[in-house]
C-alpha positions in Angstrom: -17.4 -16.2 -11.9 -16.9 -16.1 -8.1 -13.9 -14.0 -7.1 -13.8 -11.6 -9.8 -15.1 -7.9 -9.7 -16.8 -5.9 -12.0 -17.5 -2.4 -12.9 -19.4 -1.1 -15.7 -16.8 -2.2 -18.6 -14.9 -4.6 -17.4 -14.5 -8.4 -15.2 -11.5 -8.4 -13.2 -9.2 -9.8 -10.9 -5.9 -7.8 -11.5 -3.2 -8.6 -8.1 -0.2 -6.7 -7.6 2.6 -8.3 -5.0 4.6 -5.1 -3.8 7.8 -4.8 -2.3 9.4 -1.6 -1.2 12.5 -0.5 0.8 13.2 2.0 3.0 15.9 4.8 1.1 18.7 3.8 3.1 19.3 0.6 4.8 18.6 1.2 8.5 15.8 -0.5 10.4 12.9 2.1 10.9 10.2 1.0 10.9 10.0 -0.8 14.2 7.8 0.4 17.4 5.0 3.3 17.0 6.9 4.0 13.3 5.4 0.5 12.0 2.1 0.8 13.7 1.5 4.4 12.2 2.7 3.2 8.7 0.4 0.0 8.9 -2.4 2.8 9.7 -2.0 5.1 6.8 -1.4 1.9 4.1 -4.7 1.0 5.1 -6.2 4.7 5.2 -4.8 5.3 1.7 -5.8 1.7 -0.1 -9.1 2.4 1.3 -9.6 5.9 -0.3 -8.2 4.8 -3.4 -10.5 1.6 -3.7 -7.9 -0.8 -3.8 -8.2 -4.2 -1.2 -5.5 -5.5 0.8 -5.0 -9.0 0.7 -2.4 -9.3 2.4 0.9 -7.3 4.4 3.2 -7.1 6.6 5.4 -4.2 7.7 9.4 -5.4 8.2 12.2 -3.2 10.0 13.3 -2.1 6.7 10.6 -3.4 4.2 7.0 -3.6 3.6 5.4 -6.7 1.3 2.0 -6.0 0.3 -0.7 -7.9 -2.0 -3.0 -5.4 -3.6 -6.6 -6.1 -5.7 -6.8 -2.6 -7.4 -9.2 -1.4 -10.2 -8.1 -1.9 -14.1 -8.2 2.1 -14.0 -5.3 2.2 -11.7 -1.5 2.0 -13.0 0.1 0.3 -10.1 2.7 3.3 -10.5 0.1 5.5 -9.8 -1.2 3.9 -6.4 2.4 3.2 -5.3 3.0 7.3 -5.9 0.1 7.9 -3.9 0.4 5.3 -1.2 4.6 6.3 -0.9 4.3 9.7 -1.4 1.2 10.4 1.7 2.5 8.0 3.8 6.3 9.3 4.1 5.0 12.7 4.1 2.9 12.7 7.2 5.4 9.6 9.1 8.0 12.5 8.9 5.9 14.5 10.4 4.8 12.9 13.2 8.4 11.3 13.8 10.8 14.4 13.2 
């Protein structure tokens, strides 16, 4: 069973490919922007005990494969990871 993950009730090996958009179509994240926002995916995946597999940060998109925990909805993390990461970019980049 090499490549799955346990915890005390369950094997797993649960993926989630995510795609999200910025809210209107203009290319932001570009520069310092897409550096920060690499920073705080990372930060925020790490604290939450999910595993990046793999990313990448576009001018107006960000693709990311996520291992996450059966306990998480992947509603949830992507309310978490959205939600802290667009609050504190728009407040370092007014």
């Amino acid at each position: 069973m090499d490549g799955y993950k346990k915890n005390s009730h369950a094997v797993y090996d649960i993926k989630y490919h995510v795609i999200w958009v910025t809210i209107y179509p203009y290319k932001l994240l570009h520069g310092q922007i897409a550096i920060r926002t690499r920073e705080l995916i990372r930060q925020g995946c790490e604290a939450r005990g999910n595993t990046i597999l793999q990313g990448s940060v576009g001018k107006e998109h960000i693709h990311l494969l996520l291992s996450c925990p059966p306990s998480l909805a992947p509603s949830k993390i992507l309310q978490y990871l959205k939600g802290r990461s667009s609050r504190l970019l728009q407040d370092q980049f007014p």
